[in-house]
C-alpha positions as CSV (number, residue, x, y, z in Angstrom):
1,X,63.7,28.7,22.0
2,X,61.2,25.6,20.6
3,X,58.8,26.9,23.2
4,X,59.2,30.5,22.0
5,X,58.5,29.4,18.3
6,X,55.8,27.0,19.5
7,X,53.8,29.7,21.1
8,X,54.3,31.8,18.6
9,X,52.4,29.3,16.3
10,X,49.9,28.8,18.7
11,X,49.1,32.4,19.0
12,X,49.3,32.9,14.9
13,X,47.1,29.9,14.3
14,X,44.7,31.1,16.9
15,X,44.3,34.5,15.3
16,X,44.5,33.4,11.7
17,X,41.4,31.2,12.8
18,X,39.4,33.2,14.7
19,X,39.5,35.6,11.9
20,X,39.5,34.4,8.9
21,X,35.6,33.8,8.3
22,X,35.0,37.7,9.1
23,X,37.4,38.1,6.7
24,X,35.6,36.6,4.1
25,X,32.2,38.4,5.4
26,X,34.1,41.5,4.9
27,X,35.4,40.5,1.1
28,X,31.8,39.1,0.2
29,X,30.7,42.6,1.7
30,X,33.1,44.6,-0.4
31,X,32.0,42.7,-3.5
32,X,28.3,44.3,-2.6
33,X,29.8,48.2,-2.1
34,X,31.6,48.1,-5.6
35,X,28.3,46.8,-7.2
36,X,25.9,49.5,-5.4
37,X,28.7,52.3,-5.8
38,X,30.3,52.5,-8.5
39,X,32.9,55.5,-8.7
40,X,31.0,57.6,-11.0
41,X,27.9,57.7,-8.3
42,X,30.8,58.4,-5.8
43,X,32.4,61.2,-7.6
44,X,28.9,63.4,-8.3
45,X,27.8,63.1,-4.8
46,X,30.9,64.9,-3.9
47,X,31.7,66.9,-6.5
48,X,30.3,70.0,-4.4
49,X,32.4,73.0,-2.5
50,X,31.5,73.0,1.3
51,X,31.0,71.4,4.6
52,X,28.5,69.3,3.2
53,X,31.0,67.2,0.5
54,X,33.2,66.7,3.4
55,X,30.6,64.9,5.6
56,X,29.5,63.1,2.7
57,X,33.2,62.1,1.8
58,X,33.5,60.6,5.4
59,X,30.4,58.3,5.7
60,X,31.2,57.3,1.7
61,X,34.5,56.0,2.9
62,X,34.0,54.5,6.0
63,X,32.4,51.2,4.1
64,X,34.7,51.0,1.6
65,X,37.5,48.6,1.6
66,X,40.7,50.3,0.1
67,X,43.9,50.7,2.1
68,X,45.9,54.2,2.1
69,X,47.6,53.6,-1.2
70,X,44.9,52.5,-3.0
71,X,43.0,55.2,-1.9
72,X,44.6,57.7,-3.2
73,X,43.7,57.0,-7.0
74,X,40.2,57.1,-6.3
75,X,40.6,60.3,-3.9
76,X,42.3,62.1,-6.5
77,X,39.7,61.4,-9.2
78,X,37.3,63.1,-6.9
79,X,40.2,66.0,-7.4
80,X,39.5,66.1,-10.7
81,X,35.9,66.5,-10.9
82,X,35.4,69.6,-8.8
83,X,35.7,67.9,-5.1
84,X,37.0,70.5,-2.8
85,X,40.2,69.9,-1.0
86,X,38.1,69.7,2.2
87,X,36.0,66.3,1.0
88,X,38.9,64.8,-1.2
89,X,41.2,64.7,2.3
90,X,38.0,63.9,4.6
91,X,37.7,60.7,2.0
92,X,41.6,60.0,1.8
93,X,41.3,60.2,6.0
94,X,38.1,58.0,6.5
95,X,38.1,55.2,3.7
96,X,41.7,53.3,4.9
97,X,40.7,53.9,8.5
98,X,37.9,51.4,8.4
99,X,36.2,49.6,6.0
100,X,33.2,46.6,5.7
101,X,35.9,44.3,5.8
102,X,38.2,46.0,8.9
103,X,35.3,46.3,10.7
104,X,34.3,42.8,10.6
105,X,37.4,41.4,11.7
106,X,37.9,43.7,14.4
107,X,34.1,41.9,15.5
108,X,35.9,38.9,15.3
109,X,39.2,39.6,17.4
110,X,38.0,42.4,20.0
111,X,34.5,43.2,20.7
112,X,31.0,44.7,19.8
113,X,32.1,47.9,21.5
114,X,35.6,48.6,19.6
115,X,33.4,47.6,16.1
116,X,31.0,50.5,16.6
117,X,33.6,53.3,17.7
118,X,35.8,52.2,15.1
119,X,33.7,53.4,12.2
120,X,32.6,56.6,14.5
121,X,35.9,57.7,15.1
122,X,36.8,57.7,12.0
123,X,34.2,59.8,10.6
124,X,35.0,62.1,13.4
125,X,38.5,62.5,12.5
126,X,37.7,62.3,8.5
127,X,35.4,65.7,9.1
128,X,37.8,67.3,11.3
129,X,41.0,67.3,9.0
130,X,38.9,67.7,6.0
131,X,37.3,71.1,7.8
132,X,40.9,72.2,8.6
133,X,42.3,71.9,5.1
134,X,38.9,73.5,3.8
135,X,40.1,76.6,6.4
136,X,43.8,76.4,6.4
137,X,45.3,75.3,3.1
138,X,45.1,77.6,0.4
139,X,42.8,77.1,-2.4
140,X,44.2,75.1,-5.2
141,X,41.9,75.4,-9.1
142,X,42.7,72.0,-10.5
143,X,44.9,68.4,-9.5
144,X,47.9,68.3,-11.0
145,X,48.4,64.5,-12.7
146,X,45.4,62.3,-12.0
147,X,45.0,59.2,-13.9
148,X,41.1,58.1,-14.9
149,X,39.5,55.1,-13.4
150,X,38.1,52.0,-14.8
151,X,34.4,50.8,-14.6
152,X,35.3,47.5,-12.4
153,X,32.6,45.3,-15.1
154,X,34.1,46.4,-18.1
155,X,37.2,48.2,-17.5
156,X,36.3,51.3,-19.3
157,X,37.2,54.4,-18.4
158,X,34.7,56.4,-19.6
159,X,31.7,54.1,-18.5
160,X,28.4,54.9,-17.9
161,X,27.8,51.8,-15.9
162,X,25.0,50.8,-17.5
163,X,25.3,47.5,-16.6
164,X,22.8,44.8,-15.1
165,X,22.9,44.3,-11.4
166,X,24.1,40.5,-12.5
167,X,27.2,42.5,-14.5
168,X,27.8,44.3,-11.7
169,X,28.1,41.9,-9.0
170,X,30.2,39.8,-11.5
171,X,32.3,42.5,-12.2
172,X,32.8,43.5,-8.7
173,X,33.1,40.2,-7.5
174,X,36.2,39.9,-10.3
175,X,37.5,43.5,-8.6
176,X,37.6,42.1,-5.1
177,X,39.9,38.8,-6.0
178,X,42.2,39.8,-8.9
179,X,42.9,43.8,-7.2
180,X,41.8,44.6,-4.1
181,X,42.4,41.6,-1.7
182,X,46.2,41.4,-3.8
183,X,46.6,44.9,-2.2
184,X,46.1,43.6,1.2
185,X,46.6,39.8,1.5
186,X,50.8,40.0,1.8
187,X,50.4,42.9,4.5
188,X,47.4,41.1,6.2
189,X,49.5,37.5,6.3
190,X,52.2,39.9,7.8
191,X,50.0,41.7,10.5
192,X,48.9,38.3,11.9
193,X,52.1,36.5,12.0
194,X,53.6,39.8,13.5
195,X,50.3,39.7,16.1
196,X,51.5,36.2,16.8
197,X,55.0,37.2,17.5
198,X,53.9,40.2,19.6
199,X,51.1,37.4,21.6
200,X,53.9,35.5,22.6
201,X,56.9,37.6,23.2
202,X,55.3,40.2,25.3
203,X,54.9,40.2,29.1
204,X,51.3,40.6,30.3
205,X,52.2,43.8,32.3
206,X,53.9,45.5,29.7
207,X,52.0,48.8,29.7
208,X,51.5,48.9,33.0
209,X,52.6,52.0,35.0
210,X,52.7,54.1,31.5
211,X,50.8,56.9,31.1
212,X,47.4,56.8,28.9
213,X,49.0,59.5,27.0
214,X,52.3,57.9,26.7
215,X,51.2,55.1,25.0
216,X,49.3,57.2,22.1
217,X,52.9,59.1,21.6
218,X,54.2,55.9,20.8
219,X,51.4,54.3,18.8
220,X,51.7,57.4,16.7
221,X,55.4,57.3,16.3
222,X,55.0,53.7,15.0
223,X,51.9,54.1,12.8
224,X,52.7,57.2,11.0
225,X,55.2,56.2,8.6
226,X,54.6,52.0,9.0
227,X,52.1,51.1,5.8
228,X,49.4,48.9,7.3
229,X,46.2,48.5,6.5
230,X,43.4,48.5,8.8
231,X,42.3,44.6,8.2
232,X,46.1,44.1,9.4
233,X,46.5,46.8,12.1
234,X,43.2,44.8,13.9
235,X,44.9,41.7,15.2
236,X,48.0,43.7,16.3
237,X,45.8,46.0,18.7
238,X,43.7,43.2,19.8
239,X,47.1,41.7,21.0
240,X,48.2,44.8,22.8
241,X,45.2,45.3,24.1
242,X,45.4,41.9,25.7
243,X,48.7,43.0,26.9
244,X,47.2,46.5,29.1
245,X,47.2,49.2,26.4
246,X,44.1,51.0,27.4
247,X,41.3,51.3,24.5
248,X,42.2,55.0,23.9
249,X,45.6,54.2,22.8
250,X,45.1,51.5,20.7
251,X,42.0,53.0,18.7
252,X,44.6,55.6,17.7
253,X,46.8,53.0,16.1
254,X,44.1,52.0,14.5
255,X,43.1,55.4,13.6
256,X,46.7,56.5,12.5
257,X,48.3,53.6,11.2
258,X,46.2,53.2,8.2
259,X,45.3,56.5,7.1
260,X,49.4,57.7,7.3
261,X,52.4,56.4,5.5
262,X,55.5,57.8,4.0
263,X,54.2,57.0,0.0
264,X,50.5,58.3,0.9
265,X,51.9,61.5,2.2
266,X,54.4,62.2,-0.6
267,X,51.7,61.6,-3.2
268,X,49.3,64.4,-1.1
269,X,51.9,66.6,-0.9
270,X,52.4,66.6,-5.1
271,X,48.9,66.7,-5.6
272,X,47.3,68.9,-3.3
273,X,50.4,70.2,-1.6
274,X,52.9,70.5,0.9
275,X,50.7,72.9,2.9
276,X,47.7,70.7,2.2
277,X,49.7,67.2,3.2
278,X,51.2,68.9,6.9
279,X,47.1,69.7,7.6
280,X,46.8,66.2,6.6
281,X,48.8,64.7,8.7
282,X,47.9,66.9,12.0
283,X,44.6,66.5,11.2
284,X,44.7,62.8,11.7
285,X,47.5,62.7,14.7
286,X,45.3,65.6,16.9
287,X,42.0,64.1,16.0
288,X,43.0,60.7,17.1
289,X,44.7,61.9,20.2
290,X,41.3,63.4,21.1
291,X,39.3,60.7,20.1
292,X,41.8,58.3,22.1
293,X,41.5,60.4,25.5
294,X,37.9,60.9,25.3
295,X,37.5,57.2,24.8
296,X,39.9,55.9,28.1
297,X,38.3,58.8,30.1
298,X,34.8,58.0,29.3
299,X,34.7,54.3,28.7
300,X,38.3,53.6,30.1
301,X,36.6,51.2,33.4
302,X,35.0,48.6,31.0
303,X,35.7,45.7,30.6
304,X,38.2,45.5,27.3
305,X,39.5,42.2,27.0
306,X,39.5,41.1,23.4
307,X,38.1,38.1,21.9
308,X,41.6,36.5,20.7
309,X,42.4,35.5,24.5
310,X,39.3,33.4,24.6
311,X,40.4,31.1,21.3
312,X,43.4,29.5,23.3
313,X,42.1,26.0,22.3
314,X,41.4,24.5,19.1
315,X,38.3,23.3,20.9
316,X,37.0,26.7,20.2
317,X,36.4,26.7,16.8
318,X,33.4,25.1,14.6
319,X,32.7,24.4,11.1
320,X,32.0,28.9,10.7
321,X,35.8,29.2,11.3
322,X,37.0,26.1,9.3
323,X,34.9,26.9,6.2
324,X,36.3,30.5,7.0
325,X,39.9,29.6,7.1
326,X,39.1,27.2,4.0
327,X,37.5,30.0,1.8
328,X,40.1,32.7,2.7
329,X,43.1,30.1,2.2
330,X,41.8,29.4,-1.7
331,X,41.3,33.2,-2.1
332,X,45.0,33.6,-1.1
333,X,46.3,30.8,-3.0
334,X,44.8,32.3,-6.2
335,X,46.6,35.7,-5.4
336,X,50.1,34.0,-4.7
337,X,49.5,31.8,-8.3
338,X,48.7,34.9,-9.9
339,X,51.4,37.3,-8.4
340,X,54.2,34.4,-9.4
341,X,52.7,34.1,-12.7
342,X,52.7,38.1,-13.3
343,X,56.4,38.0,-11.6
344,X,57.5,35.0,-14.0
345,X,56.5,36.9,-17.3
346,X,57.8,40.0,-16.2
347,X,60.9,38.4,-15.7
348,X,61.2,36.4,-18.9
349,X,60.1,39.8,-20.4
350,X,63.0,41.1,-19.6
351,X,65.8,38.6,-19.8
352,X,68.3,38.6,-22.7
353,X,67.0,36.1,-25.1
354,X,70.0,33.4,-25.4
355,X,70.9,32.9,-29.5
């Protein structure tokens, strides 16, 4: 049992290390994308009918860094300003699917090849579920409840971000540490510790002798209603990869399991509808399948091995990982302070006050 736990430490730490600086490239990254786009911009470039606003919606959301719930906000608010149901789902499907920050990390944990299909299959399968709820779902005049959204400089919701580029990269900097890494940090702390346990628990052979297709079905039954986002789900398929899962199956994972979730859907199925949300969620399952088999029949007999296997010694980190780890540990020490804080006065807000 201490040798079980003690691997499983070894194989956290060894993750948590090796990706911890990309982590931080990928915040710093996601600092630039809020200050060179801010949601206005966004919401007139799609806020056209047609096959042209979904494209656009896909290659607007693959760089930025919101996970499947916080997504949704911003997706409806496209809604709401004239975006056809075809680019508001293609959006909803390609932005927690990958983002500056995912992709860095999955740089860091499996290799150059998985970091450029990532992004490039989930374009693919943003344009395909957006096309099939443009054709299939039936036309809908106006979102039902959307809420505005706030300038991320000056909190306005009616800004015209005329701001200074300064403003703006102070601003966004602000966004990225007080409300966007709060939405992830708890799940991505979870996805590595859970990666560790996985690491260390699971025979090397495991998915050997199941079938390519096989191991989608169950990647698919796990991701669709587990919320994960896709800075988490990285570390958990780099350690199944290590343990056999061919590429196909675990680029579906990390196609599925952040764009689907139980809250996500409910929410699409109020807004847009139940019709709408059942496209949705085919959309993403069929397109990843297909993605996933064209992927292990055509690049299958590569070599896949991910990078996590080679950090088995502390010997293999430098001063980029420890000023890494350093950075993102501060980061996620100012989230906990503030979330205890926040929980503290909430609670003291409600408390009978003893006379």
């Amino acid at each position: 049992m201490a040798h079980w736990l003690l691997n499983i430490l070894r194989e956290t730490a060894n993750i948590a290390w090796e990706m911890a600086p990309f982590v931080v490239l990928g915040l710093l990254a996601a600092v630039g994308v809020y200050a060179l786009f801010p949601k206005d911009r966004i919401e007139q470039l799609l806020g056209r009918r047609g096959i042209g606003s979904t494209v656009k919606a896909a290659l607007v959301g693959i760089p930025l860094p919101l996970c499947s719930c916080g997504v949704v906000p911003t997706a409806l608010s496209l809604k709401k300003r004239g975006a056809s149901d075809g680019a508001t789902v293609s959006f909803l499907v390609s932005t927690p699917e990958t983002g500056v920050d995912s992709i860095a990390v999955t740089y860091a944990l499996i290799n150059p090849a998985m970091t450029i299909l990532r992004p490039v299959a989930a374009f693919i399968s943003a344009v395909i579920t957006g096309l099939l709820v443009e054709g299939l779902s039936r036309r809908q005049d106006d979102a039902k409840v959307v809420d505005a959204d706030t300038c991320v400089v000056c909190g306005d919701d009616n800004c015209a971000n005329n701001h200074s580029r300064r403003s703006r990269l102070a601003g966004s900097f602000r966004y990225v540490l007080n409300d966007f890494l709060p939405d992830i940090a708890n799940w991505l702390v979870l996805g590595i510790v859970v990666s560790g346990i996985l690491a260390a628990s699971l025979p090397g052979d495991l998915f050997v002798g199941a079938t390519s297709l096989g191991q989608m079905a169950m990647v698919i039954a796990i991701g669709v209603p587990l919320y994960i986002c896709a800075s988490a789900s990285t570390p958990i398929a780099a350690v199944l990869l290590a343990k056999g899962m061919t590429p196909g199956a675990a680029l579906v994972f990390l196609l599925v399991g952040p764009a689907t979730n139980i809250a996500s859907l409910i929410v699409i199925a109020r807004v847009l509808g139940k019709r709408t949300a059942a496209i949705y969620l085919g959309g993403v399952v069929i397109s990843s399948l297909a993605i996933g088999l064209t992927v292990n029949a055509a690049f299958g007999a590569w070599n896949w091995t991910p990078n996590i296997t080679s950090t088995s010694t502390a010997e293999s980190f430098g001063l980029f990982h420890y000023l890494g780890a350093a950075a993102l540990f501060a980061a996620f020490v100012h989230v906990w302070r503030r979330q205890v804080t926040h929980w503290w006065q909430h609670r003291r807000a409600v408390l009978p006050n003893p006379t």
